[in-house]
N, C-alpha and C positions, 0 to 999 in steps of 0.2 A: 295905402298901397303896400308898407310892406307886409299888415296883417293879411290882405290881399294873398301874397306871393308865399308866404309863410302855409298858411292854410291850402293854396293849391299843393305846394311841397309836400304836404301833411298827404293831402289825399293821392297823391299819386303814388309816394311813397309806400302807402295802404295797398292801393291797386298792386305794383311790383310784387309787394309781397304776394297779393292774395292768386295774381296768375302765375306766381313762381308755384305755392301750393301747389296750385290745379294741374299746373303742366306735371309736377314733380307726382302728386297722385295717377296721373294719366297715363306714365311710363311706368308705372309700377303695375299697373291691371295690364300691360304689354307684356305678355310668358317671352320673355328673350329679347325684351330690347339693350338692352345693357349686359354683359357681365360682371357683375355690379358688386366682385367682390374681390378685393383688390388679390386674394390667394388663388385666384384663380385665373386658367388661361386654356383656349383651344390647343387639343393636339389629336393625332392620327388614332384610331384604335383599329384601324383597317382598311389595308389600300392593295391595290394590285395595277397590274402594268399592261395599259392597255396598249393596243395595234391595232392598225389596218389589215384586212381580209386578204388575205393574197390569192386570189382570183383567178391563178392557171393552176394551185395546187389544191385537189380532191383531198377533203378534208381540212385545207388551211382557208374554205373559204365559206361564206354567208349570203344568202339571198335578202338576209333584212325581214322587217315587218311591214301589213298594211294594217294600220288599224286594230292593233293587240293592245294587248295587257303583258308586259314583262314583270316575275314576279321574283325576285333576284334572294339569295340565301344567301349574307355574310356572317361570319363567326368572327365576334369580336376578342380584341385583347382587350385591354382598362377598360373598367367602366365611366361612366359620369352619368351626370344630370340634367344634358340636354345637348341635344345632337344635332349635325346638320351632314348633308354631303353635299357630295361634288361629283358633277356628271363634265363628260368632256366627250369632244367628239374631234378624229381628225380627216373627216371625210371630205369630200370636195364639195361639198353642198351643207348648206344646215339644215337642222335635224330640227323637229316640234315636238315638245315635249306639251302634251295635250293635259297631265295630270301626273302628279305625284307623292305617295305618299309612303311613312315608315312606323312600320310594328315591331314589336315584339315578336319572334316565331314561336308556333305551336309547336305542330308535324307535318311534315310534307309540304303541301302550298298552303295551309292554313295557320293563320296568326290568335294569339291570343284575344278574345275579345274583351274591346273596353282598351286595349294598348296603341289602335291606327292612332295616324296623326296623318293629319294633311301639310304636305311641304309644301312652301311659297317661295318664290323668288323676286326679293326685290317686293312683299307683298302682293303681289302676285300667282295664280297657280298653276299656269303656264308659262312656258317660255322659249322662246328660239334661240337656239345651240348653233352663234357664226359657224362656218368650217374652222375647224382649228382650236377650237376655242372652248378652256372650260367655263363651268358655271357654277357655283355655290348657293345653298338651297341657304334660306332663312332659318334660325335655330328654331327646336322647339322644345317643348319639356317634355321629358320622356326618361325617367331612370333607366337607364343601358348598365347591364350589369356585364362586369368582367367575363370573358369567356361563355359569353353567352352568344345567340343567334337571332338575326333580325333580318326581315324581310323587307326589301325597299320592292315599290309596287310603280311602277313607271309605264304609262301611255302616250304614246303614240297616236295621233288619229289620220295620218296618212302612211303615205309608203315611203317608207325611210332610204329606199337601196341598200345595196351593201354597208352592214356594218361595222364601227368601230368596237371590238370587240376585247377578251383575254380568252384564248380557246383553250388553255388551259388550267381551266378553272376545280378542278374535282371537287365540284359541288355543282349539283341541280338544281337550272332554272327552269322555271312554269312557266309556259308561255301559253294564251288564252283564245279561243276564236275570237271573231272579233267584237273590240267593245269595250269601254273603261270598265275593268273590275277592279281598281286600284283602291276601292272602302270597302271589298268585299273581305268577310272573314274567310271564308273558302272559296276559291276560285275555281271556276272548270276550265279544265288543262286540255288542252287542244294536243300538245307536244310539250318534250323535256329535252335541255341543253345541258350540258354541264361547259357552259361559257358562262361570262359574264360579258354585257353589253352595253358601252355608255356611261358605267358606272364606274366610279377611277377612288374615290375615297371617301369613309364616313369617320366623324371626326366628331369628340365628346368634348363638355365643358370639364375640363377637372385642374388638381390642385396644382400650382406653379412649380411644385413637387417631381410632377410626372414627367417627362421627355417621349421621344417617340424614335425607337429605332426600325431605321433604314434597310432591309436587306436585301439588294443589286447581285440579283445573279443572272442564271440561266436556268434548263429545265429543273436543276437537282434541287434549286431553292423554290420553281414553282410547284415543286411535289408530285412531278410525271414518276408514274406508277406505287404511289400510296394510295389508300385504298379512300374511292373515290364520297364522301358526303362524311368523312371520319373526320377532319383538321387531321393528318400525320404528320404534313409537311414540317420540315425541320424548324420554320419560323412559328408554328402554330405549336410545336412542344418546347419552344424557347420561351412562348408568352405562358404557355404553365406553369415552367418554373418560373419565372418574373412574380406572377401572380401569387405564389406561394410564398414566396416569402417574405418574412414579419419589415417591419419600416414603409419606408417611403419610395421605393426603388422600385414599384412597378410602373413599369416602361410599355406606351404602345409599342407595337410590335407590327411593320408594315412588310408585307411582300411584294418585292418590285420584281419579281422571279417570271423570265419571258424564255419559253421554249427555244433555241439556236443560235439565244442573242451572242455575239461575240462582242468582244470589247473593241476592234479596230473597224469591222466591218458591218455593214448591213446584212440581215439574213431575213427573220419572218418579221421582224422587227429594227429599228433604227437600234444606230451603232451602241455601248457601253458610253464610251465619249459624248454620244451624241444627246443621249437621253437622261443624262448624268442631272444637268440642272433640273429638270422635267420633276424624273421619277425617283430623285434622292434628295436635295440639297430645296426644292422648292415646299417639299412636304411640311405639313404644320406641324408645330411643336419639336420637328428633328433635331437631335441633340449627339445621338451616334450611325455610323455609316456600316454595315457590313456589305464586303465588296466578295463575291464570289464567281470570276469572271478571266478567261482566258483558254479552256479546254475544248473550246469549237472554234474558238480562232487557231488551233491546233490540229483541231480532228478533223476539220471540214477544210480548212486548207491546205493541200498538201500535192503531190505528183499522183499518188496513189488515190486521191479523194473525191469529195463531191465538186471540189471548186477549185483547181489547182491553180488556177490564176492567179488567188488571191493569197497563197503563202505567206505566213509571216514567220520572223524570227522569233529568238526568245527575248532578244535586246529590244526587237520593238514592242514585244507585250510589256515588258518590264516598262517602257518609257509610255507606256497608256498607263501602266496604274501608278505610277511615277505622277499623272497629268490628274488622276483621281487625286490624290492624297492632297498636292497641293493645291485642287480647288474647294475640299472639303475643306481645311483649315485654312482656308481663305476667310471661310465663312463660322471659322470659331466649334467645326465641329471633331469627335473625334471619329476615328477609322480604322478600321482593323480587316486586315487582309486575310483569307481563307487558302489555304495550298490547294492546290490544281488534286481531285481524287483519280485514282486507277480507270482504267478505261480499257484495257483489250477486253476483244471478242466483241467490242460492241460495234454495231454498224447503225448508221443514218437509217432511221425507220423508214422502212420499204423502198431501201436503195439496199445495190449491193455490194455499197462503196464503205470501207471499214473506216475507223477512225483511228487504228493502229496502228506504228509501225516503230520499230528498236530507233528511225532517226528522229517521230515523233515523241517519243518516251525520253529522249536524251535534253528535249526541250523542255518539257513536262518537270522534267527533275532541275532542269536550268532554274525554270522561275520559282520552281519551289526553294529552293536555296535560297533563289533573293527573298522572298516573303518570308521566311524562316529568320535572315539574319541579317538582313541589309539594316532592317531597325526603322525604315522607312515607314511602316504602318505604325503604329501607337501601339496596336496590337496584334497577334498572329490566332487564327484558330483554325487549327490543322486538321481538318476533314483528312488531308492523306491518309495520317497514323493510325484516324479510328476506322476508316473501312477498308483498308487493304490487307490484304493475306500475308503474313510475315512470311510465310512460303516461298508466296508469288506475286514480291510487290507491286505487279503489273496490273493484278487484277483484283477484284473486291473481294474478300472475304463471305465465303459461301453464304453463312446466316444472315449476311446483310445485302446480299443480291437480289435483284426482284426477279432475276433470271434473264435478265437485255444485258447485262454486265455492264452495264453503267449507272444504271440507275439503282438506288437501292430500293429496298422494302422498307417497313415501314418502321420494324427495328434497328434498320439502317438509320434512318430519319432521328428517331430516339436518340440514337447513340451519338448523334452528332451533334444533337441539341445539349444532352448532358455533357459534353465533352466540355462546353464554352463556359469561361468563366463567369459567373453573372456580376462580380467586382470590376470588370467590365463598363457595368452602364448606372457604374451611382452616379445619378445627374451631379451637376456640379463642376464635374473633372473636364469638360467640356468647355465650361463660358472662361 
């Protein structure tokens, strides 16, 4: 009996091991079941902030797809060694995602060949987007090099209605008659968008090294008026520098940058407050926060303005990024507040409602003080200094004006980005 029981012991024993083997080989021919290396960890290398179509304004709104091919153009920050994204949708119905996949870019709508991959979710290669709700693709191997470009290829096979979109995208999407062209190397282009649709972030394996900074603004961080399929955007020449230099200090670099967004109020988009967990504090690998947010709760509320209802002070914008900071270090990260830049002459695109005025400016310079000195941020980086006219502090400095006087050019963009200290975002200073 007990050589018996000794000898079943013996052989089961055998067995444990030999389907630990099997199991243990089985996930290894798996390309991305594990990140299976203790230095390493997901983080952002490129995200943007999406919204809803606003549907009584020409220009702010979208008929949707039936049965396309969306062929979408991101420029990444860090690179790594296997990627996934995340689609999200906040429509009142959900969305089919019939097929999707991500390459390498070539030119234009064509990808490198030999670089597609097909994305799955959940092992699967479709899938249904609730209303509201995002979704995260399964990793796959795929080297993504630093500041490089890739093309996520995403189908549809019904009609979506109006979509969730970022209409401020300055870069060109392909969009296809109808039909999955999502493994094609070159696709036939029906029409071109410079949005993005559905697609909220793509997100590399890299070393526990890397963090991924946050930057929360409004149009001037989504890069309205740089020149459109270039990266000028200020966050897109901050991951330059990042990239450039020598250690371990490069940082994704994500733009949560939404045209009109204000920080108290709703406008094309949900509040600063409102979207704060969303589209800063929710993001993967985030380690620092830039907050660039309070000049349209300024310009656009006023007696004189588009929205005079909704007027705010300078005491109440200061106690919204009062409500940023301490939910960012709630969450162990750090943050750093940008000053409010110049803005006469400029008016609300295709209104004729100005965002000036000597009682608005008095506000303007209010918060900038606090952000300047209150000491409340971790850190300041002062957009004012570098593009205002020492002349005519009111207004941008001619070489960095894209000529709307608010928005700069694309030198403008440069000069803001080199302004920021990059000792700033040595991971670390954060946990």
């Amino acid at each position: 009996m007990t050589h018996a029981i000794r000898g079943f012991r013996g052989r089961h024993l055998i067995g444990v091991l030999l389907v630990s083997l099997l199991f243990g080989a089985v996930l290894a021919a798996v390309p991305g079941a594990f990140a299976d290396n203790d230095n390493e960890q997901w983080v952002g290398t490129w995200g943007t902030a999406l919204h809803e179509p606003d549907l009584l304004v020409p220009g702010l709104a979208n008929a949707g797809f039936n049965n396309q091919t969306l062929r979408q153009i991101v420029h990444t920050s860090v690179g790594g060694r296997q990627v996934r994204v995340r689609l999200s949708t906040f429509a009142a119905r959900s969305l089919v995602i019939g097929a999707a996949h991500i390459a390498l870019r070539d030119a234009g709508a064509a990808i490198v060949p030999g670089s597609d991959r097909t994305l799955t979710f959940g092992g699967k290669p479709s899938i249904t987007v609730p209303p509201g709700a995002p979704v995260l693709s399964d990793p796959v191997e795929l080297v993504v090099p630093a500041l490089g470009d890739l093309a996520v290829s995403i189908y549809v096979p019904g009609n979506t209605g109006p979509a969730t979109w970022q209409v401020e995208s300055r870069q060109t999407s392909y969009i296809t008659p109808p039909g999955d062209f999502t493994a094609s190397v070159a696709v036939p282009v029906d029409s071109t968008m410079q949005a993005w649709f559905w697609l909220e972030a793509v997100e590399v394996l890299a070393s526990k090294q890397t963090g991924a900074i946050v930057a929360v603004g409004a149009s001037i961080t989504a890069g309205t008026q740089s020149t459109a399929d270039a990266n000028n955007r200020w966050p897109d020449e901050l991951a330059r520098r990042l990239m450039a230099q020598p250690g371990n200090q490069k940082m994704g670099v994500l733009n949560k940058g939404m045209i009109g967004n204000r920080l108290l109020h709703d406008f094309l988009g949900t509040n600063g407050l409102g979207r704060f967990d969303r589209d800063a504090l929710a993001q993967t690998g985030v380690t620092h926060v830039i907050v660039d947010l309070g000049s349209n709760d300024i310009g656009l509320g006023w007696s004189g303005g588009l929205i005079p209802a909704e007027e705010v002070t300078a005491d109440q914008i200061i106690q919204g990024h009062k409500q940023l900071i301490e939910r960012a270090h709630a969450r162990g990260l750090k943050i750093y507040g940008c000053t409010l830049t110049p803005f006469e002459g400029f008016f609300v695109p295709g209104t004729p409602f100005p965002v000036f005025s000597p009682a608005n400016e008095v506000k303007r310079q209010a918060v900038n003080a606090w952000i300047r000195k209150s000491g409340a941020y971790d850190g300041v980086i002062d957009f004012d200094r570098v593009l205002r006219d020492p002349n005519s502090p009111t207004r941008i400095l001619i070489i960095y004006d894209s000529g709307d006087h608010g928005h700069p050019n694309d030198a403008g963009y440069k000069a803001m980005a080199d302004a920021i200290d990059l000792k700033l975002f040595k991971k670390g200073e954060s946990q």
